[in-house]
N, C-alpha and C positions, 0 to 999 in steps of 0.2 A: 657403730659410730653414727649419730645424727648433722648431716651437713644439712647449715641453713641455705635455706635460698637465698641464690643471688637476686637483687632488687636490680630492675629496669629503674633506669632514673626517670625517666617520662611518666614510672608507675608515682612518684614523689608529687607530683603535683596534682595528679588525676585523685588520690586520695586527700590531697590538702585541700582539692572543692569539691569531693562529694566520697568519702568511704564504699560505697556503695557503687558507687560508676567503677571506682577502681577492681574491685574484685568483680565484676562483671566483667572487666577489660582484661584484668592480668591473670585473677582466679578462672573464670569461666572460660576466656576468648573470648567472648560475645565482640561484636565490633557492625557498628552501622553507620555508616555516612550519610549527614544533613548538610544543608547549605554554608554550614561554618564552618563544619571538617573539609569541606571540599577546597574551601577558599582557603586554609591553611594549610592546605597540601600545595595551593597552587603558590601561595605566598613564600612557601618552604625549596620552591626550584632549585632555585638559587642557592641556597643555601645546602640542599642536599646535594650538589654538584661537586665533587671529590676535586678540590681546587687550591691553588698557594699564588698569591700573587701579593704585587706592591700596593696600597693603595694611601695616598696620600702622606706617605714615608711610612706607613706600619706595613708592617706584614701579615695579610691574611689569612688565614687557613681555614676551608669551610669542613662540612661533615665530618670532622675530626672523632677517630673512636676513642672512649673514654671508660675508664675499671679503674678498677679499689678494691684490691685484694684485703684489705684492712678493715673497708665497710661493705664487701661484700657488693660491687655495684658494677652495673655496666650499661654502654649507653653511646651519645656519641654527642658533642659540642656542633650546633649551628655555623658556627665562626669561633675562632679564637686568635685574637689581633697579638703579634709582638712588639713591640714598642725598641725606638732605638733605645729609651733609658734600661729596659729588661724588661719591662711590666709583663707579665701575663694576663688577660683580659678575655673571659671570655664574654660570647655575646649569643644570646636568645631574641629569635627573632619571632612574632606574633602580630600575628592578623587584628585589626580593627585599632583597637582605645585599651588603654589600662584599664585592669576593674579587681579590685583585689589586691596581695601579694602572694599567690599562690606560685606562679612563676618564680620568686624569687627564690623558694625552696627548693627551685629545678636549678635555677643557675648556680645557688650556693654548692647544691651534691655535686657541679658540672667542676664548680672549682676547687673544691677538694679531692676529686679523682688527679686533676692537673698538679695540686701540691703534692700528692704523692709518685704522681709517674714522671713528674718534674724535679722532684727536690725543690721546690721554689715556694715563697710564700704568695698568693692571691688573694688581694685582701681588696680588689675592685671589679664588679663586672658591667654588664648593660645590657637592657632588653629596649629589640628596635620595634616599634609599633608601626606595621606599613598604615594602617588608619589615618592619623595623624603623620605621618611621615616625623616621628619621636624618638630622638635616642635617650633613654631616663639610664642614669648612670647608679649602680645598688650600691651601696657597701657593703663587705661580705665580714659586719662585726662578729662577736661574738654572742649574742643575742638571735642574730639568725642562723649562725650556727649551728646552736643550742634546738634550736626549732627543726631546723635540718637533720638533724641525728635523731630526734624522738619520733620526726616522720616516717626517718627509715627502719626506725623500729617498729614503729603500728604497721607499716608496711609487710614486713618479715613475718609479722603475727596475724598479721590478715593474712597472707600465702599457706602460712603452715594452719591453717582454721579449718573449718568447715560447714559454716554460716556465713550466709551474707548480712552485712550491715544494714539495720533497717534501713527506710525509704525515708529519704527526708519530707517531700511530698510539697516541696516549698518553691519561691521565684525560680531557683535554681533548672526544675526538672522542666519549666516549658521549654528552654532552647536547648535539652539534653538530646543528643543524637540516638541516647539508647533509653528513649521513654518509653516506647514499646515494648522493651524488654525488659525493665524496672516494674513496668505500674506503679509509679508511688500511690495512685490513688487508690487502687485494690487493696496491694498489702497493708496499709498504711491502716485499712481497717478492716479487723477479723472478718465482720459481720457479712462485709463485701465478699471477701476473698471466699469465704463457705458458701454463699451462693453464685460464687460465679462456678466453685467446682462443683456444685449440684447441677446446672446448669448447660455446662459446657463439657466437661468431663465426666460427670455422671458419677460422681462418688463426692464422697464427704472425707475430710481432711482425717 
């Protein structure tokens, strides 16, 4: 019998801005800290502190652990606020400014793991930008949804592969933490790549 892997939901978003970072991070392990991982670690404290409190009548809960036996997921919620009406809400917290909606793909998987270990519908989330000190509020229609489930299946089909996804070699890769370990600009073109292994490794491809 073939069990699919289970998907990291943090793996949801790392493949939604770049396929290639993703299976370097979740296919390989690879993993390297630059100045933006660093400050989203620092930004994330708070947030990773296993906590329940009141805040401003909701109820907070941080690092909250999150699964989906149904989509195959596991992970954990930043925050997830209760609300005295019921609401369910979770919330992703991110360093700097919006830029994208890459994130949103991370929040939507965050609340659909919550509809099923909840019984509840979540059809609202929020991502707080310390940057800006911003709370942008998503709605989790069914349009993002729909984006959400195909990611986590390019996801599942990256794990179970055994290629990485070419380099994009674009704006993307200079504030990449794992450019060193990509080269987009090597692979990106054969011609390079054969003489760097003539070169440095002393064999040809």
């Amino acid at each position: 019998m073939t069990v699919e892997p289970v998907v990291a939901i943090s793996a949801i978003e790392h493949y939604a801005y770049c396929p290639r970072q993703c299976a370097l991070v979740h296919l390989d392990g690879v993993w390297q800290d630059n100045v933006h991982t660093l400050r989203g670690d620092l930004g994330h404290r708070r947030a990773d502190t296993l906590s329940s409190r009141q805040e401003r009548g909701v109820r907070v809960m941080r690092a909250v652990p999150l699964w989906s036996e149904t989509l195959g997921l596991t992970g954990r919620a930043d925050a997830v606020e209760l609300t005295v009406t019921g609401e369910v809400v979770p919330v992703e917290y991110k360093m700097g400014g919006p830029h994208g909606d890459t994130a949103h793909l991370q929040l939507c998987a965050q609340a659909m793991c919550l509809e099923e270990m909840l019984g509840v519908d979540v059809r609202q989330g929020a991502l707080w930008f310390s940057g800006p000190r911003r709370r942008v509020p998503v709605a989790l229609d069914d349009e993002l949804r729909a984006r959400t489930l195909a990611a986590i299946a390019a996801v599942r089909d990256l794990l179970v592969g055994t290629a990485l996804p070419p380099a994009p070699n674009d704006q993307r890769c200079d504030q990449c933490q794992l450019l060193g370990h990509c080269l987009p600009g090597l692979v990106s073109e054969p011609a390079r790549a054969v003489a760097y292994l003539k070169e440095v490794v002393g064999c040809e491809p």
